[in-house]
C-alpha positions as CSV (number, residue, x, y, z in Angstrom):
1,X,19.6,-16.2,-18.3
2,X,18.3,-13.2,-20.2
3,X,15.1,-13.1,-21.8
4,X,14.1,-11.7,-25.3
5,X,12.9,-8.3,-24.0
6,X,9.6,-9.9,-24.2
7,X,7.3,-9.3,-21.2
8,X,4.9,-12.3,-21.3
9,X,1.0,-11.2,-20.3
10,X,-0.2,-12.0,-16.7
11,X,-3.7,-13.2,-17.4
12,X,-6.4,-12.9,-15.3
13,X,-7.2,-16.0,-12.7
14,X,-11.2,-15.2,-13.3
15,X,-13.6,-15.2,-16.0
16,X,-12.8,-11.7,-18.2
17,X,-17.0,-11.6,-18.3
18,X,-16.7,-12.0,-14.5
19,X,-14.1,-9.1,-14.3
20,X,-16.0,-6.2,-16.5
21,X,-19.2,-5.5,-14.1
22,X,-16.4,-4.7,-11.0
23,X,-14.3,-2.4,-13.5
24,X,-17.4,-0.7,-15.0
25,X,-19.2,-0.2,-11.3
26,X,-15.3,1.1,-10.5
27,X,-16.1,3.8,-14.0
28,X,-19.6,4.3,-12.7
29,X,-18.6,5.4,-8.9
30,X,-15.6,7.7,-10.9
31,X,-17.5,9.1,-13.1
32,X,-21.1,9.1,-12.9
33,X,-22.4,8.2,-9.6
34,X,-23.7,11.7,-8.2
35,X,-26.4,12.8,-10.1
36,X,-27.4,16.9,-10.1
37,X,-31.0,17.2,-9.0
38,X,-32.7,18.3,-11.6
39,X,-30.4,17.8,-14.4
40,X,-29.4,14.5,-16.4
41,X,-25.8,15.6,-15.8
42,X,-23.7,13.2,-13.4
43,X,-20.3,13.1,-12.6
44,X,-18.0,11.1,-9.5
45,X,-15.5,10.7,-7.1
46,X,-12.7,11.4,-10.0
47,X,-13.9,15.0,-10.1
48,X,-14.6,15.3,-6.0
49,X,-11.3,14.0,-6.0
50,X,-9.6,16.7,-8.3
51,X,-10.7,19.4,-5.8
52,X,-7.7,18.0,-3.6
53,X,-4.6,20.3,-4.7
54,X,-2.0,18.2,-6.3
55,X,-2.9,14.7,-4.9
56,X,-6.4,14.3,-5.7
57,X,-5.5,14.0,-10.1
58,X,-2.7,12.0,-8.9
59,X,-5.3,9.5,-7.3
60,X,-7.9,9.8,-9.5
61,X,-5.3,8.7,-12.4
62,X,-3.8,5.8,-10.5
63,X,-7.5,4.2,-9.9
64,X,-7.8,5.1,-13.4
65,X,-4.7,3.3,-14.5
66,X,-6.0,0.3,-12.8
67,X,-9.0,-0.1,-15.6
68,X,-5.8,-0.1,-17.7
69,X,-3.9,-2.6,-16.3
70,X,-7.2,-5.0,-16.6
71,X,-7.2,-4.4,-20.0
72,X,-3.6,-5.1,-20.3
73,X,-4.3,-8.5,-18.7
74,X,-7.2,-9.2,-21.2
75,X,-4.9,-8.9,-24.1
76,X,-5.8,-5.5,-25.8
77,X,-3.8,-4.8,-28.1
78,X,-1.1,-1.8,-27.6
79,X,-3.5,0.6,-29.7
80,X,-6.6,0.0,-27.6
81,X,-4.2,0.2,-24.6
82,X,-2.3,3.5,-26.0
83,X,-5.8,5.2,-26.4
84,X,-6.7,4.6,-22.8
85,X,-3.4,5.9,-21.5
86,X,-4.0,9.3,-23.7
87,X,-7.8,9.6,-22.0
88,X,-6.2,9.3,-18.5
89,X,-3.1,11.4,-19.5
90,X,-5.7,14.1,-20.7
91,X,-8.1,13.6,-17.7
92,X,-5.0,14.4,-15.3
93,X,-3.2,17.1,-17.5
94,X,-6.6,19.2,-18.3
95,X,-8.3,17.7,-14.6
96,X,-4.8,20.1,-12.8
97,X,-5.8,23.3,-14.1
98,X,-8.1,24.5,-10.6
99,X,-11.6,24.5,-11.4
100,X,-11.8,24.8,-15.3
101,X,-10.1,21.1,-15.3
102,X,-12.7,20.1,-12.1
103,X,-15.4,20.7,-14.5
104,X,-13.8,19.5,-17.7
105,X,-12.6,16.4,-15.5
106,X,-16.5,16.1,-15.1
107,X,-17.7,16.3,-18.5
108,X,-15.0,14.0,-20.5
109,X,-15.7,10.6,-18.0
110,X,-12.4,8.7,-19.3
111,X,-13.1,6.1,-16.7
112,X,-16.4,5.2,-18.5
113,X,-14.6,5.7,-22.2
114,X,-12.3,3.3,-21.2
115,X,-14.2,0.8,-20.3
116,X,-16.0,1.3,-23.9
117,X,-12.7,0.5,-25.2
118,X,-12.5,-2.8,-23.1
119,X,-16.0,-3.6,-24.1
120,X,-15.4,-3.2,-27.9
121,X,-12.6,-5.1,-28.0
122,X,-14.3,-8.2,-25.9
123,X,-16.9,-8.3,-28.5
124,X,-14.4,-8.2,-31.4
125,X,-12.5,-11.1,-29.8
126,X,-13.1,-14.7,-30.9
127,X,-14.6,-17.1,-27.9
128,X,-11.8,-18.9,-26.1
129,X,-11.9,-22.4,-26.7
């Protein structure tokens, strides 16, 4: 009737190779899909979005969290998964302050670290078999 206290993992119904292009072109369009003319400097919605008062970090960190919740369902472990809360809980704390945190929000690009994260641990990971 009562379990352990054990959540069990929900896995993902696709291929996890399948799944990272669509979560990096979700980092991409957050981070880094305007461009400054004339500059290599970039940044994305997630920084558009923090000029909102009060709900545009909110949104910004709930897309964000979903990068997490994929890697949840690919099995990182809780240190990889711990490190990409702390990036989004520092994108949102530092991303509230009103324009300071608009352009550190640009610059740091957790969105895009996180998905580093993802992508280092599927290359550590042994082929399924």
């Amino acid at each position: 009737m009562f379990s352990s206290g054990r959540r069990r993992r929900r896995r993902l119904r696709t291929d996890p190779e399948a799944v990272l292009p669509k979560i990096e072109r979700l980092a991409t369009f957050l981070d880094a899909s305007i461009v400054i003319p004339g500059t290599r400097f970039r940044f994305g919605a997630d920084a558009i979005l923090g000029l909102f008062p009060g709900g545009g970090d909110i949104v910004g960190a709930a897309l964000s969290g979903g990068i997490v919740y994929i890697g949840w369902q690919l099995g990182l472990p809780p240190r990889a998964l711990a490190r990409m809360a702390a990036n989004i809980l520092m994108d949102t704390a530092v991303g509230a302050v009103p324009v300071a945190g608009d352009v550190f929000d640009a610059w740091f690009k957790a969105n895009l670290r996180n998905v580093a994260i993802i992508r280092e641990h599927m290359r550590c990971r042994p082929p399924a078999p």
